[in-house]
C-alpha positions in Angstrom: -16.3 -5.0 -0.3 -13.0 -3.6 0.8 -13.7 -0.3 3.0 -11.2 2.5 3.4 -10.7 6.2 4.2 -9.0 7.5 1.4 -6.6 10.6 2.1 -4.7 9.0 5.2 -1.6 8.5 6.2 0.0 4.8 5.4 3.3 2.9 5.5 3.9 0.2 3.7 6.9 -2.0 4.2 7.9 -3.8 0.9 11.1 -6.3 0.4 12.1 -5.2 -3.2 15.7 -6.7 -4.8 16.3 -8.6 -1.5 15.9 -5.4 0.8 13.2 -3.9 2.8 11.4 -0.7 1.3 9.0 1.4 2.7 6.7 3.6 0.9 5.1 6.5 3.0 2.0 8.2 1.4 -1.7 8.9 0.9 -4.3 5.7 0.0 -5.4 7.0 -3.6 -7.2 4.1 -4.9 -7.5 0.3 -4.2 -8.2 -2.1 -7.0 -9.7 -4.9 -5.6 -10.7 -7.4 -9.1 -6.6 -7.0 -9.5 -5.4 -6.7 -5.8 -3.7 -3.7 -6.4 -3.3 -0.5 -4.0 -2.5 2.9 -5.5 -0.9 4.6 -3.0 0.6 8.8 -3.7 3.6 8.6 -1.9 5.3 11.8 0.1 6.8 13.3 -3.1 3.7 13.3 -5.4 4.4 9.8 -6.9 1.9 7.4 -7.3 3.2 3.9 -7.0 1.4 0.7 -7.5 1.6 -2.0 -4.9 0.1 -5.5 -5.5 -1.0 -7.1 -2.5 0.5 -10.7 -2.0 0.6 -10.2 1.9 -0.1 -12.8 4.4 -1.5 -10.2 7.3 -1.1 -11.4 11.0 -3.1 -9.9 13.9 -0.7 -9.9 16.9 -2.6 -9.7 20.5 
C-alpha cells in the first residue's frame, strides 16, 4: 500500500504538448487501482495526474 502525508507541499514536472509543465500544490488523494494522483494545485484547482513515471534514485 502506497503511504503518504496528505496536505504537503509537491511539484510535479509534467511534459504536456511537447513542453515541460509543472504543477505546484497539495497531495489530495492518490488512486492507486487506476494510478492516478489528485493533486489541489496553488489556485484551488484540483488536477488529475496519471502516473506513467519511470522514478530514478540518484546517489
Amino acid at each position: 500500500m502506497l503511504h503518504t502525508d496528505y496536505g504537503l507541499p509537491v511539484i510535479f514536472t509534467l511534459w504536456v504538448d511537447s513542453f515541460f509543465e509543472e504543477v505546484e500544490g497539495i497531495f489530495h488523494y492518490i488512486n492507486e487501482v487506476k494510478k492516478m494522483v489528485h493533486v489541489v494545485d496553488i489556485y484551488g484547482n484540483v488536477q488529475i495526474i496519471k502516473l506513467w513515471v519511470r522514478c530514478q534514485v540518484c546517489k
